[in-house]
PDB file of N, CA, C, O and CB in Angstrom:
ATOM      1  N   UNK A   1     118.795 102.183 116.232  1.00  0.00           N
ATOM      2  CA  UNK A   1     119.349 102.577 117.500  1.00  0.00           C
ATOM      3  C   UNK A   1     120.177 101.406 118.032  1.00  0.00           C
ATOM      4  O   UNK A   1     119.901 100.212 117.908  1.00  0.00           O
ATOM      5  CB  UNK A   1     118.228 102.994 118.500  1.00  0.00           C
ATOM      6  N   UNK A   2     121.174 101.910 118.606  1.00  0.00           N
ATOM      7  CA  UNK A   2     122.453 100.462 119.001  1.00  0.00           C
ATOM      8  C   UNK A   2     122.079 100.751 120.591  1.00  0.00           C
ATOM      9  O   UNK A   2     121.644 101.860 120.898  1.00  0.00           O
ATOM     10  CB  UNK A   2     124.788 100.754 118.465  1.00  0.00           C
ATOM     11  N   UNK A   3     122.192 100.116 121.205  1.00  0.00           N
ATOM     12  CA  UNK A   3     121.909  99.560 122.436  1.00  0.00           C
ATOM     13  C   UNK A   3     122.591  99.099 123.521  1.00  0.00           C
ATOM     14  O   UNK A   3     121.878  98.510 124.335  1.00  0.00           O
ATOM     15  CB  UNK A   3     121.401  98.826 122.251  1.00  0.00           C
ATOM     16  N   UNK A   4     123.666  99.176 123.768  1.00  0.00           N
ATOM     17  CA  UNK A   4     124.509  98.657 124.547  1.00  0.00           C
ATOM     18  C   UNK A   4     125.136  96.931 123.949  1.00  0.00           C
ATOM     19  O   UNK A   4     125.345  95.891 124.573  1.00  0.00           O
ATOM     20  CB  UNK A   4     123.685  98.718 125.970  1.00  0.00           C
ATOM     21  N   UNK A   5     125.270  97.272 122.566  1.00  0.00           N
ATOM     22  CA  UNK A   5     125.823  96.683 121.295  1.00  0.00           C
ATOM     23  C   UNK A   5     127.671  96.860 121.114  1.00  0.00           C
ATOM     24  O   UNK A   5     128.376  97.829 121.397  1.00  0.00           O
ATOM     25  CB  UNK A   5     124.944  97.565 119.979  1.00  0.00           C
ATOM     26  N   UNK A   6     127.993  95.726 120.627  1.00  0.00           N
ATOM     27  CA  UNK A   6     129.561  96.399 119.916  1.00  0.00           C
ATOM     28  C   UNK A   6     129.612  96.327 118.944  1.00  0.00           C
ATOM     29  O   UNK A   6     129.290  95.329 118.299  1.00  0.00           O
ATOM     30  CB  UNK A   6     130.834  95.954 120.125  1.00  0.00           C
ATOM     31  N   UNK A   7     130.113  97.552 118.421  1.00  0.00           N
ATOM     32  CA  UNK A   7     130.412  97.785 116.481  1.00  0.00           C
ATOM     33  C   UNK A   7     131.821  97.948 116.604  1.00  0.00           C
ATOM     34  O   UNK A   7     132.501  98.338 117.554  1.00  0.00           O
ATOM     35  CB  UNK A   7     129.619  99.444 115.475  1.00  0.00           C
ATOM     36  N   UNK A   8     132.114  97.590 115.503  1.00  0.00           N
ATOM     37  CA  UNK A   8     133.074  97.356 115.178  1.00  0.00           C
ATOM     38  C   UNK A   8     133.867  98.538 113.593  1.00  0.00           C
ATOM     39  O   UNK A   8     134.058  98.364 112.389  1.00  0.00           O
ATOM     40  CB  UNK A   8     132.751  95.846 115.081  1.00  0.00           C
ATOM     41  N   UNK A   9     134.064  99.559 114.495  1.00  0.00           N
ATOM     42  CA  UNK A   9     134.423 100.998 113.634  1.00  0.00           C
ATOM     43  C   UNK A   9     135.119 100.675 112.021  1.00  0.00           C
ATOM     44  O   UNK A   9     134.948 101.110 110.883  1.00  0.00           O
ATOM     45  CB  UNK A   9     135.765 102.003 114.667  1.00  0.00           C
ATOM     46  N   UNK A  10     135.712  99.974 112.478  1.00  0.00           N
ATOM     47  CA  UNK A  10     136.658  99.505 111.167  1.00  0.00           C
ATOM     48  C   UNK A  10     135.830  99.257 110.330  1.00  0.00           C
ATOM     49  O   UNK A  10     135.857  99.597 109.147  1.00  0.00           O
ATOM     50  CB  UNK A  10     137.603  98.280 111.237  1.00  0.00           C
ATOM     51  N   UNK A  11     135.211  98.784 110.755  1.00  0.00           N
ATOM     52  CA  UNK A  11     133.912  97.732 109.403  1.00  0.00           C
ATOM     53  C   UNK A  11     132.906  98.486 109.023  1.00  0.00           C
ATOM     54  O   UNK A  11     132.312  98.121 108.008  1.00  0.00           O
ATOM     55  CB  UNK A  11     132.890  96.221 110.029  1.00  0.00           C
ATOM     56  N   UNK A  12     132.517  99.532 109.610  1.00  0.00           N
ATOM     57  CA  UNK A  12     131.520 100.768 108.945  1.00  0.00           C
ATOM     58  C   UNK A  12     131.920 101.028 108.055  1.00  0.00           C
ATOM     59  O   UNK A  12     131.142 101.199 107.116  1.00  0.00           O
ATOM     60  CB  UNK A  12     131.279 102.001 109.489  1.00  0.00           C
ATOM     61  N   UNK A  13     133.466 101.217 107.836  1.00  0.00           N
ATOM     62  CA  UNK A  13     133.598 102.194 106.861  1.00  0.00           C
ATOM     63  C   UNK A  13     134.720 101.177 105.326  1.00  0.00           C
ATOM     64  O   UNK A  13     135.391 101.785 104.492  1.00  0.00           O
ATOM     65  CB  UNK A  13     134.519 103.819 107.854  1.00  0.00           C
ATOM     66  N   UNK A  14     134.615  99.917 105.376  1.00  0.00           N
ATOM     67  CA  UNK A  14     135.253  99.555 104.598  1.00  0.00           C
ATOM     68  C   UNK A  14     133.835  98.486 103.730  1.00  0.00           C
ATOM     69  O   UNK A  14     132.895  98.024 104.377  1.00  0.00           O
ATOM     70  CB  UNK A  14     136.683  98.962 105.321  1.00  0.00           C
ATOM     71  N   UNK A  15     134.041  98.247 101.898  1.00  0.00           N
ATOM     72  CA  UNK A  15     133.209  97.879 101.268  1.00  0.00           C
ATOM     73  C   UNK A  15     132.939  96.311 101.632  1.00  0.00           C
ATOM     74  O   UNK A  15     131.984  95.615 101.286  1.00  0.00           O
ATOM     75  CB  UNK A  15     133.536  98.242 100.013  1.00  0.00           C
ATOM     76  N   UNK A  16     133.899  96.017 102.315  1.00  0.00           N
ATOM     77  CA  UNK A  16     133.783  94.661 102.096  1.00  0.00           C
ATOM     78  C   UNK A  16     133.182  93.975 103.674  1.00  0.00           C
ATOM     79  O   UNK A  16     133.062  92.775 103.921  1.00  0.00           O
ATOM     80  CB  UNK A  16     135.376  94.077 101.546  1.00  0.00           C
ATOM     81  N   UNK A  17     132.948  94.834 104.364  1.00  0.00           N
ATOM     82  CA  UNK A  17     132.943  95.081 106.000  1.00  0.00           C
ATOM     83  C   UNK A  17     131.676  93.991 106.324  1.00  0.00           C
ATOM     84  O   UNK A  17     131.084  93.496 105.365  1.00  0.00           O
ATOM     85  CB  UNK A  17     132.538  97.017 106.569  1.00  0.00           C
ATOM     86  N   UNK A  18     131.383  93.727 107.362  1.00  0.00           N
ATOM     87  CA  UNK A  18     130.105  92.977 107.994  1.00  0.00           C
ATOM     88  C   UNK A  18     128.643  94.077 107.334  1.00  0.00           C
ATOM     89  O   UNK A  18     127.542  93.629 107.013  1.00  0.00           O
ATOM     90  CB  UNK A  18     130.287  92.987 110.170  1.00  0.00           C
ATOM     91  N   UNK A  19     129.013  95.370 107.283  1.00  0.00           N
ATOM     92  CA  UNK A  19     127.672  96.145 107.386  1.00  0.00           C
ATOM     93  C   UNK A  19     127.531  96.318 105.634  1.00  0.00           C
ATOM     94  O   UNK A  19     128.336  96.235 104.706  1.00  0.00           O
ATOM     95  CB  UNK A  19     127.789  97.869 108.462  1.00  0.00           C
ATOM     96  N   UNK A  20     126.291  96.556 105.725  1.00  0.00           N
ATOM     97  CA  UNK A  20     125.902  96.518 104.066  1.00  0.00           C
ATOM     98  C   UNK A  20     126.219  97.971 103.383  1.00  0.00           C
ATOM     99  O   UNK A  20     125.816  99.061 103.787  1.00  0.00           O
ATOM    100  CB  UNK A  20     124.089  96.172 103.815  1.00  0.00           C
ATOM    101  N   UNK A  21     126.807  97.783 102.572  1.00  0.00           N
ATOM    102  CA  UNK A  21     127.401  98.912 101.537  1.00  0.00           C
ATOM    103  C   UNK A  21     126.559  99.028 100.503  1.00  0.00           C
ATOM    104  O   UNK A  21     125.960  98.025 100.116  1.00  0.00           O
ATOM    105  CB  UNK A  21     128.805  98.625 100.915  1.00  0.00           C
ATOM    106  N   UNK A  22     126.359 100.352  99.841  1.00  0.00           N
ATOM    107  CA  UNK A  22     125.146 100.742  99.187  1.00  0.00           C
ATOM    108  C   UNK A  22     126.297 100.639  98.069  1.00  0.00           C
ATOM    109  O   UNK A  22     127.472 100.323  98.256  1.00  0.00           O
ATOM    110  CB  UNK A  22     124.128 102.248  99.609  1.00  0.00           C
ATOM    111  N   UNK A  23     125.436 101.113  96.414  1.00  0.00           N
ATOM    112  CA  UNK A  23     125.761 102.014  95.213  1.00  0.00           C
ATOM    113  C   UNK A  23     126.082 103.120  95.734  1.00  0.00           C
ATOM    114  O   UNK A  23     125.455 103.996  96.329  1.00  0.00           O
ATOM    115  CB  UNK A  23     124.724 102.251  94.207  1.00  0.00           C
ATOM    116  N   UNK A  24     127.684 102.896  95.283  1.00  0.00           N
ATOM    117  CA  UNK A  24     128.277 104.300  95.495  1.00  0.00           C
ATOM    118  C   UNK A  24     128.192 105.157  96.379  1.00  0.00           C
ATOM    119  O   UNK A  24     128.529 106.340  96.320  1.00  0.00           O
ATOM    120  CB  UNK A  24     128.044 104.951  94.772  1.00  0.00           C
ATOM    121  N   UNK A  25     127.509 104.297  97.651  1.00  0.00           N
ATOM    122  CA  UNK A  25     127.462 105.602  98.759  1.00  0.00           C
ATOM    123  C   UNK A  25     125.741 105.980  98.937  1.00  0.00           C
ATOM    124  O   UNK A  25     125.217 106.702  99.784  1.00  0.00           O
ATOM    125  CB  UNK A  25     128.475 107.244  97.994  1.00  0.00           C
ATOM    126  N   UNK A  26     125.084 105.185  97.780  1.00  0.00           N
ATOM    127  CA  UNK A  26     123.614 105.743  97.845  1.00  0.00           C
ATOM    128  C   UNK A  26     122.158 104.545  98.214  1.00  0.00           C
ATOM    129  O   UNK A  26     121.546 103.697  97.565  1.00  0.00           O
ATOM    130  CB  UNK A  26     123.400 106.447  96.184  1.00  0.00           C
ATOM    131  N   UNK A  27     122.123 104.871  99.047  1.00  0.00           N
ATOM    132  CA  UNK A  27     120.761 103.626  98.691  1.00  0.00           C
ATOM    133  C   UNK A  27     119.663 103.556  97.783  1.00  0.00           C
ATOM    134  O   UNK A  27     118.560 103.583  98.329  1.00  0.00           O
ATOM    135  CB  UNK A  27     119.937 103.449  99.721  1.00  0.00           C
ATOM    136  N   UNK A  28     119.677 103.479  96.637  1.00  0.00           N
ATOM    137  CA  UNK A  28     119.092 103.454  95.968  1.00  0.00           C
ATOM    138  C   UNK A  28     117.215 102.906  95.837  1.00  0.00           C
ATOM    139  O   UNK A  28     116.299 103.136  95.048  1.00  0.00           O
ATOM    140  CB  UNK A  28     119.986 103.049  95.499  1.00  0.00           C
ATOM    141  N   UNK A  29     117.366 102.187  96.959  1.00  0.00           N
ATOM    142  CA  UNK A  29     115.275 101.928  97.440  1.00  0.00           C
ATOM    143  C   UNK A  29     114.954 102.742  98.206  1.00  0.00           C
ATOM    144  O   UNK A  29     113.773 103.087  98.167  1.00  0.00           O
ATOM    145  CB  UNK A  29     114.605 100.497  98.339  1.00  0.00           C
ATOM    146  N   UNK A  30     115.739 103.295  99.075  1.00  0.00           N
ATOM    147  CA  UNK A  30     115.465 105.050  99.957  1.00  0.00           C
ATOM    148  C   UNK A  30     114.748 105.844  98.669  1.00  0.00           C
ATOM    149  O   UNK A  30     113.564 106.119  98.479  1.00  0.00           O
ATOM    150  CB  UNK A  30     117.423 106.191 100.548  1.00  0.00           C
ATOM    151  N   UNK A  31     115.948 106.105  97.854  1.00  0.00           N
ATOM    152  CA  UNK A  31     115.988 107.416  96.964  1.00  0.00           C
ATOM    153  C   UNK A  31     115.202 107.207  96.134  1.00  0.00           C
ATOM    154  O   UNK A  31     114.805 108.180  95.493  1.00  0.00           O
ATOM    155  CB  UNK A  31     117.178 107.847  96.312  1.00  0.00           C
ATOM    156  N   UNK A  32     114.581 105.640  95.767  1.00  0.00           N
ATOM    157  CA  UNK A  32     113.294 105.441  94.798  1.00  0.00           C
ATOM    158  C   UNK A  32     112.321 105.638  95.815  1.00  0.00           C
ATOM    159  O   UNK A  32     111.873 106.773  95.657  1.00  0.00           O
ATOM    160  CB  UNK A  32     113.096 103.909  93.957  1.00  0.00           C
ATOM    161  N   UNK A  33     111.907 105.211  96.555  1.00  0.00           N
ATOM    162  CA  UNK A  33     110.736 105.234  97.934  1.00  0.00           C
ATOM    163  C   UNK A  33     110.347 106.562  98.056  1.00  0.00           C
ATOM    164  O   UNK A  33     109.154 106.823  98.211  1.00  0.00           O
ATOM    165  CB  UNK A  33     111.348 104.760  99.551  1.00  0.00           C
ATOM    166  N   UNK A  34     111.380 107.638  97.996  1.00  0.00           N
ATOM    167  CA  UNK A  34     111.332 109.121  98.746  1.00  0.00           C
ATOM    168  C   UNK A  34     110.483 109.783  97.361  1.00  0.00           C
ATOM    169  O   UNK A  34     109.415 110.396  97.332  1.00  0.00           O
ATOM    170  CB  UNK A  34     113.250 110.014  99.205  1.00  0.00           C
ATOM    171  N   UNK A  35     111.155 109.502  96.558  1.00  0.00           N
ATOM    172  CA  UNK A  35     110.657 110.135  94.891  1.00  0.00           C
ATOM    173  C   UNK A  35     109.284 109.761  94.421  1.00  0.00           C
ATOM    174  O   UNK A  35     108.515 110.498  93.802  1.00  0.00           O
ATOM    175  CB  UNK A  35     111.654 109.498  93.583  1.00  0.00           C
ATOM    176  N   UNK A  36     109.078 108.555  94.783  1.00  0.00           N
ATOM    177  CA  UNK A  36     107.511 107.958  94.449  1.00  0.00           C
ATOM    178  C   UNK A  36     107.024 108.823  95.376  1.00  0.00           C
ATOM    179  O   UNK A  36     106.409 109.827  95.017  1.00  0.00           O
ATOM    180  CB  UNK A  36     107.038 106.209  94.718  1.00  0.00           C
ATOM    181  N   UNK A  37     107.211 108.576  96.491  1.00  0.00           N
ATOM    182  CA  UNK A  37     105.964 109.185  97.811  1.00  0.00           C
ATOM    183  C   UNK A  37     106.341 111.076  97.449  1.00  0.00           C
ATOM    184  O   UNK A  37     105.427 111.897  97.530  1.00  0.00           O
ATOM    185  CB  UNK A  37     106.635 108.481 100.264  1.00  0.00           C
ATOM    186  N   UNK A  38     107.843 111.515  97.052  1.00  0.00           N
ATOM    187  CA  UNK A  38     107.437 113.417  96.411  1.00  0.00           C
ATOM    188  C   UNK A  38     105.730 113.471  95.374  1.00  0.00           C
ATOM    189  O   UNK A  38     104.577 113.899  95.425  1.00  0.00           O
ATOM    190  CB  UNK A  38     109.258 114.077  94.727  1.00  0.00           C
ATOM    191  N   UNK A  39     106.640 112.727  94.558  1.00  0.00           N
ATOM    192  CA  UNK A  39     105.531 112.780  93.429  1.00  0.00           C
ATOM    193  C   UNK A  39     103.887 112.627  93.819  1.00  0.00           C
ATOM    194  O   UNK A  39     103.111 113.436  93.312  1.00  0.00           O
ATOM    195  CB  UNK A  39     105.878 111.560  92.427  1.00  0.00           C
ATOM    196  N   UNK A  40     103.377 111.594  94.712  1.00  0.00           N
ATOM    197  CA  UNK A  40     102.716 111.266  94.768  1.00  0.00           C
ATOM    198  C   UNK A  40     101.516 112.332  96.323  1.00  0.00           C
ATOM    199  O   UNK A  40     100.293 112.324  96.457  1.00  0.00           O
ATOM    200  CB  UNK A  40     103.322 109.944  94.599  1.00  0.00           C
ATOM    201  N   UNK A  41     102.249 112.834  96.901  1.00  0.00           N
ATOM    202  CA  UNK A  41     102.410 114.043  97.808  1.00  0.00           C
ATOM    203  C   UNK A  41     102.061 115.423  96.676  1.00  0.00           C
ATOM    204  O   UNK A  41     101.028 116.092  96.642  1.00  0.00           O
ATOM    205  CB  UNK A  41     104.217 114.061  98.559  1.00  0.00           C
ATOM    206  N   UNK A  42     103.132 115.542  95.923  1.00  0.00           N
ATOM    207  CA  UNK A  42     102.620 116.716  95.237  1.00  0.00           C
ATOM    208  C   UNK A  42     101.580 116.937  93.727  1.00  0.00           C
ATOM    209  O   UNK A  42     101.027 117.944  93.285  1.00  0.00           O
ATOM    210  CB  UNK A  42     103.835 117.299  95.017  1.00  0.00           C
ATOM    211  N   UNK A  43     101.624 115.626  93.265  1.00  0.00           N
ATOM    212  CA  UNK A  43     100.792 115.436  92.098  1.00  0.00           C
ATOM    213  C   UNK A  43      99.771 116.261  92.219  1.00  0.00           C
ATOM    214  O   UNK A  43      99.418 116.807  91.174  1.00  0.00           O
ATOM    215  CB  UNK A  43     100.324 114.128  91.884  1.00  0.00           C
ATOM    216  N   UNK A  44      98.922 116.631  93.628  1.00  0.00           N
ATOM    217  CA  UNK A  44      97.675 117.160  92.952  1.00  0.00           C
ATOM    218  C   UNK A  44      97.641 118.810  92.836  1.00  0.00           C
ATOM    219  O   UNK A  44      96.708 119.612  92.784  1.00  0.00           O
ATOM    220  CB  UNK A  44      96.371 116.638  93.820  1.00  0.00           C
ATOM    221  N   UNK A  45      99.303 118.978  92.814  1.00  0.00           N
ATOM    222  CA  UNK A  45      99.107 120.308  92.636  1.00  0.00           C
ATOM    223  C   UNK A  45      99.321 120.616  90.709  1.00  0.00           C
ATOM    224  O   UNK A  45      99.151 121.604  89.996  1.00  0.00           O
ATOM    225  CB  UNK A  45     100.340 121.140  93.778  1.00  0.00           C
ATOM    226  N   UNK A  46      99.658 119.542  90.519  1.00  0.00           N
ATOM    227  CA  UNK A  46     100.090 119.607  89.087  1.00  0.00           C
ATOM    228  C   UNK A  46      99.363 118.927  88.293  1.00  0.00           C
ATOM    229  O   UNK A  46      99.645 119.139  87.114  1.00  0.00           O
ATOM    230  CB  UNK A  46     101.325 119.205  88.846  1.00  0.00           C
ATOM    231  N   UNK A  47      97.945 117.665  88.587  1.00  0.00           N
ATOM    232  CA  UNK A  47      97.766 116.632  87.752  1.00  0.00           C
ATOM    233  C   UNK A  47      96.230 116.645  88.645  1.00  0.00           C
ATOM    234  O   UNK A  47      96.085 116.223  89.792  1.00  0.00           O
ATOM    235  CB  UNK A  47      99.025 115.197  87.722  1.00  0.00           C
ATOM    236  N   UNK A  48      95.107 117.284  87.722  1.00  0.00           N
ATOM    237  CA  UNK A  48      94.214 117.516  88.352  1.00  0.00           C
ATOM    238  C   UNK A  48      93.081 116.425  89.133  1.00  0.00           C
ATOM    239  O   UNK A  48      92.211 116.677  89.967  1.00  0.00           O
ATOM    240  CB  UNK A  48      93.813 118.249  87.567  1.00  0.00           C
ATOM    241  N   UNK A  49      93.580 114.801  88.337  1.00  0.00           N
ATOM    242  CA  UNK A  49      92.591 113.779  89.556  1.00  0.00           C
ATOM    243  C   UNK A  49      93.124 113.417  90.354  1.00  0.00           C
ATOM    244  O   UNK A  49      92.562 112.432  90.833  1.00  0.00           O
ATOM    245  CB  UNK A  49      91.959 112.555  89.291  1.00  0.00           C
ATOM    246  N   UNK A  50      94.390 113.793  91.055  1.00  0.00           N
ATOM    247  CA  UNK A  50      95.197 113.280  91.887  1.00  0.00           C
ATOM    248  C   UNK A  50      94.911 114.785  93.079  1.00  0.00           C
ATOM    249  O   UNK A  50      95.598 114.760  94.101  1.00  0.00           O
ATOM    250  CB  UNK A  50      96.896 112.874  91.093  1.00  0.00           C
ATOM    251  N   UNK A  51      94.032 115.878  92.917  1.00  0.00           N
ATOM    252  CA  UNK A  51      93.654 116.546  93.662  1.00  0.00           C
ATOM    253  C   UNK A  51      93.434 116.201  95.577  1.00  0.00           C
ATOM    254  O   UNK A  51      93.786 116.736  96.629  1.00  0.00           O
ATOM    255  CB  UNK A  51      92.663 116.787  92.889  1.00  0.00           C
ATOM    256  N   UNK A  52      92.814 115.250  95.239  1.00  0.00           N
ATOM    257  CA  UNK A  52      92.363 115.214  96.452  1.00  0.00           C
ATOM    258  C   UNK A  52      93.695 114.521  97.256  1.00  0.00           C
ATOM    259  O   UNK A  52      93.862 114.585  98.474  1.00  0.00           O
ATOM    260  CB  UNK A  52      90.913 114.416  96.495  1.00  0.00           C
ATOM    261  N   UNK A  53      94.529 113.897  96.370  1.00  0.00           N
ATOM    262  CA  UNK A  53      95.869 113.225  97.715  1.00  0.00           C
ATOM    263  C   UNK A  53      96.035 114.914  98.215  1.00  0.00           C
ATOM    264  O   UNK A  53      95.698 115.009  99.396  1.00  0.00           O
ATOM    265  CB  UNK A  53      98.061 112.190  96.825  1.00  0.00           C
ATOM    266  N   UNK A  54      96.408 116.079  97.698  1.00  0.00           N
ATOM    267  CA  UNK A  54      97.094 117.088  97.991  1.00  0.00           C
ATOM    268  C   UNK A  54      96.960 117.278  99.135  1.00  0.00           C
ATOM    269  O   UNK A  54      97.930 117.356  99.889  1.00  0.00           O
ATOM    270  CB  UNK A  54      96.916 118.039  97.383  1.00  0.00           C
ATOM    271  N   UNK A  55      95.341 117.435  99.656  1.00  0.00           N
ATOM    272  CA  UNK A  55      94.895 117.994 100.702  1.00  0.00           C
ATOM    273  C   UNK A  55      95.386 117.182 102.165  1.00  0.00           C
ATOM    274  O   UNK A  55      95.402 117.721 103.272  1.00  0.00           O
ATOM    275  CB  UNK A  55      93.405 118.072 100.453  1.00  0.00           C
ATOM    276  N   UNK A  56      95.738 115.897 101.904  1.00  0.00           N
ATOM    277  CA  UNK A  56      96.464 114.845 102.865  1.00  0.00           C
ATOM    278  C   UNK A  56      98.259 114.718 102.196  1.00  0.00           C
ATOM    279  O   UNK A  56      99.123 113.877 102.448  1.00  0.00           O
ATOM    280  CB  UNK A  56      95.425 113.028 102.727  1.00  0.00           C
ATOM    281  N   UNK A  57      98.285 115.633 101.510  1.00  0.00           N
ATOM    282  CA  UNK A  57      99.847 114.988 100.835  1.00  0.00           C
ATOM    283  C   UNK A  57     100.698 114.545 102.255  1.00  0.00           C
ATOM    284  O   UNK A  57     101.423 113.551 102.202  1.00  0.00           O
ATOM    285  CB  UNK A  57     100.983 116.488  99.768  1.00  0.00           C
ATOM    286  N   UNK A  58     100.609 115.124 103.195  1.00  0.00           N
ATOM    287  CA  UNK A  58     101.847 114.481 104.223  1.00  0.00           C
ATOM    288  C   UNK A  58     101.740 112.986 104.986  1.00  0.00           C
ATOM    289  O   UNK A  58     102.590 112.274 105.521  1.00  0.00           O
ATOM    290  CB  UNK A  58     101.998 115.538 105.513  1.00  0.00           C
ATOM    291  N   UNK A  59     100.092 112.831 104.754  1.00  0.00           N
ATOM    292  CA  UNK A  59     100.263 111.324 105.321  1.00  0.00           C
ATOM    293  C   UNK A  59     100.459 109.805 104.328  1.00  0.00           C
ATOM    294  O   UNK A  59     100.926 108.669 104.417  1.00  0.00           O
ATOM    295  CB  UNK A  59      98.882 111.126 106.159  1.00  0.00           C
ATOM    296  N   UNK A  60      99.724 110.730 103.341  1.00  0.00           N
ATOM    297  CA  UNK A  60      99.912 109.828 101.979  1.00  0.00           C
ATOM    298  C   UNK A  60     101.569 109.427 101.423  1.00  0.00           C
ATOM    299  O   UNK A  60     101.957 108.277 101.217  1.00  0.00           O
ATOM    300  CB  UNK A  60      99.150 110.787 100.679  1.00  0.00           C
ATOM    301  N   UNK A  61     102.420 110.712 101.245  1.00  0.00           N
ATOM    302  CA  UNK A  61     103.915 110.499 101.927  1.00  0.00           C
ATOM    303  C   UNK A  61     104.423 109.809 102.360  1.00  0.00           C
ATOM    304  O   UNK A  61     105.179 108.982 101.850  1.00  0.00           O
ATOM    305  CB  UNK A  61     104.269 110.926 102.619  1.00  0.00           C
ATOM    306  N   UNK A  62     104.076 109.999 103.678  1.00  0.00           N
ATOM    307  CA  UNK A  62     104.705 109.121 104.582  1.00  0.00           C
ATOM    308  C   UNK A  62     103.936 107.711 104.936  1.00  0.00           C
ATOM    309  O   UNK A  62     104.207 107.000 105.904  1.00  0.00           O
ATOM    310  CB  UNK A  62     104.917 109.921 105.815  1.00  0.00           C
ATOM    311  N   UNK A  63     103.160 107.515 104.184  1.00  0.00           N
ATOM    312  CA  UNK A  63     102.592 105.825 104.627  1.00  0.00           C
ATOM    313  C   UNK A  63     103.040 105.091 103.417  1.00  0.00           C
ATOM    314  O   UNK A  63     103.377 103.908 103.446  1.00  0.00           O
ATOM    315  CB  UNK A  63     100.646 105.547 104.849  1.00  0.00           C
ATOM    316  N   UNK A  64     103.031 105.965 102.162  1.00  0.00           N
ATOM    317  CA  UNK A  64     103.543 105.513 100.873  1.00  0.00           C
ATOM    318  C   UNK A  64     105.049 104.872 100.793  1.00  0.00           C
ATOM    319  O   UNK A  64     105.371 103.783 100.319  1.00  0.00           O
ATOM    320  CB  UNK A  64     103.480 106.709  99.980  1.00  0.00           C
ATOM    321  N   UNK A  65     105.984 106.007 101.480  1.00  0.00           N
ATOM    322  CA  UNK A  65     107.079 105.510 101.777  1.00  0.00           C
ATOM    323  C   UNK A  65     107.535 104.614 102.811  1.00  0.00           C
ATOM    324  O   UNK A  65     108.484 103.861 102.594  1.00  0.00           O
ATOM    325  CB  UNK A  65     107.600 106.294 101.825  1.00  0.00           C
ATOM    326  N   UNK A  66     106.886 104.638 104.007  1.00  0.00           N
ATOM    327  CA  UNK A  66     106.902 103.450 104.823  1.00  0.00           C
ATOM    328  C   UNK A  66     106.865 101.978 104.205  1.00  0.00           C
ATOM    329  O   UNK A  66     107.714 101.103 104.379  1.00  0.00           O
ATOM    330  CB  UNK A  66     105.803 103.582 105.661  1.00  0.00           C
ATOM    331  N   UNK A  67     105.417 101.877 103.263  1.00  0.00           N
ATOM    332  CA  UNK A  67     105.047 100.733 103.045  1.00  0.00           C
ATOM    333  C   UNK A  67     106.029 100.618 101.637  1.00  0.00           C
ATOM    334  O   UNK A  67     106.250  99.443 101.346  1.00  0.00           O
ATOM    335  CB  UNK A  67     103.382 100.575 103.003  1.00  0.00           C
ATOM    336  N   UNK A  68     106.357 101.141 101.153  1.00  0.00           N
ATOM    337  CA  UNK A  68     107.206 100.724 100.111  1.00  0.00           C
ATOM    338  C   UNK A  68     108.539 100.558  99.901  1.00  0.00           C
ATOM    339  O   UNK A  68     109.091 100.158  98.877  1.00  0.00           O
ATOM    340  CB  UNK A  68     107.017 101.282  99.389  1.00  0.00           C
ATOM    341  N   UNK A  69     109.229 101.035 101.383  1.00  0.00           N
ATOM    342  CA  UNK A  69     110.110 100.632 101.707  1.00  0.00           C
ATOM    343  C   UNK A  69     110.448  99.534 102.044  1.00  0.00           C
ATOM    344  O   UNK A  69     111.504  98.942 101.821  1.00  0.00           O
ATOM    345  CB  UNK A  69     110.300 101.106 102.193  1.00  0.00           C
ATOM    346  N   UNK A  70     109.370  99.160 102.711  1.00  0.00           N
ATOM    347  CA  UNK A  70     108.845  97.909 104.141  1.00  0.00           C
ATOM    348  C   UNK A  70     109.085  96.741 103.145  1.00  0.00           C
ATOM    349  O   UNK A  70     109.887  95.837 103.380  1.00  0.00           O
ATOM    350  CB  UNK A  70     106.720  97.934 104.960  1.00  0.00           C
ATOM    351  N   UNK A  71     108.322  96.824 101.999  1.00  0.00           N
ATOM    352  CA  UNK A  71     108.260  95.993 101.002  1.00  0.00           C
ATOM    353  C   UNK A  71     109.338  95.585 100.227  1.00  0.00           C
ATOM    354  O   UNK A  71     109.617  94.387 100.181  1.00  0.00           O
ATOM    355  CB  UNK A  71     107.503  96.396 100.318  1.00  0.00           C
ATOM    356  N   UNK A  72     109.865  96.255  99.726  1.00  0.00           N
ATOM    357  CA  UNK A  72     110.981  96.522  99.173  1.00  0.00           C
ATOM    358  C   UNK A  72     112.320  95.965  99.600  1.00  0.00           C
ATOM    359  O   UNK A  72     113.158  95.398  98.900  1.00  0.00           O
ATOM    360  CB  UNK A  72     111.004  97.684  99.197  1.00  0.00           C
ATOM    361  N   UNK A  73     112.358  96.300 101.163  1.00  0.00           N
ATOM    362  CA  UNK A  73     113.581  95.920 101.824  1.00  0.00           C
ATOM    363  C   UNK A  73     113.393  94.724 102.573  1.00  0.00           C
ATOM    364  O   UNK A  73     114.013  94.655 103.634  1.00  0.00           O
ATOM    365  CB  UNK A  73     114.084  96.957 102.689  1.00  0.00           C
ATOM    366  N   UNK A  74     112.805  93.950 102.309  1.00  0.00           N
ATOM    367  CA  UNK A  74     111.991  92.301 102.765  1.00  0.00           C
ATOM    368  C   UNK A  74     112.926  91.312 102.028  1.00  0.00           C
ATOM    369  O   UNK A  74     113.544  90.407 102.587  1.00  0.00           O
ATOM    370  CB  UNK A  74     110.050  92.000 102.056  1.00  0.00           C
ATOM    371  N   UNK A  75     112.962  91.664 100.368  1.00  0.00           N
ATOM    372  CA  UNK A  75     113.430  91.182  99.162  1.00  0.00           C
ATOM    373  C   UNK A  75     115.045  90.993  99.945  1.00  0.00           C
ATOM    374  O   UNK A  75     115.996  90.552  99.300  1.00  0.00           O
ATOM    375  CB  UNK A  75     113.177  92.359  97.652  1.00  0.00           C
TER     376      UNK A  75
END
């Protein structure tokens, strides 16, 4: 959230700009983060000792991806 901040429009949108530019347009520790915490959310419908995340899959999700983002984007 920006705040009574100045950005500087130009620079959003160019590679070389103040703001950080992903792969190709993609963030790639999002799109790994999101995929671990799918998998790990739906495993116990498919992978029978991973049963019991199922029944919590949405917090397991979302704490999975929090913290492995958190981690991740420290580096």
């Amino acid at each position: 959230m920006v705040m009574r901040g100045q950005i500087n429009l130009d620079e959003l949108y160019t590679a070389a700009g103040d703001f950080k530019y992903y792969d190709n347009g993609f963030n790639l520790t999002a799109f790994s983060v999101t995929l671990v915490a799918v998998i790990l959310s739906l495993g116990g419908k498919f992978i029978p000792f991973m049963e019991p995340l199922s029944r919590v899959s949405w917090f397991v999700g979302v704490i999975v991806a929090f913290a492995a983002y958190a981690l991740l984007k420290k580096r």
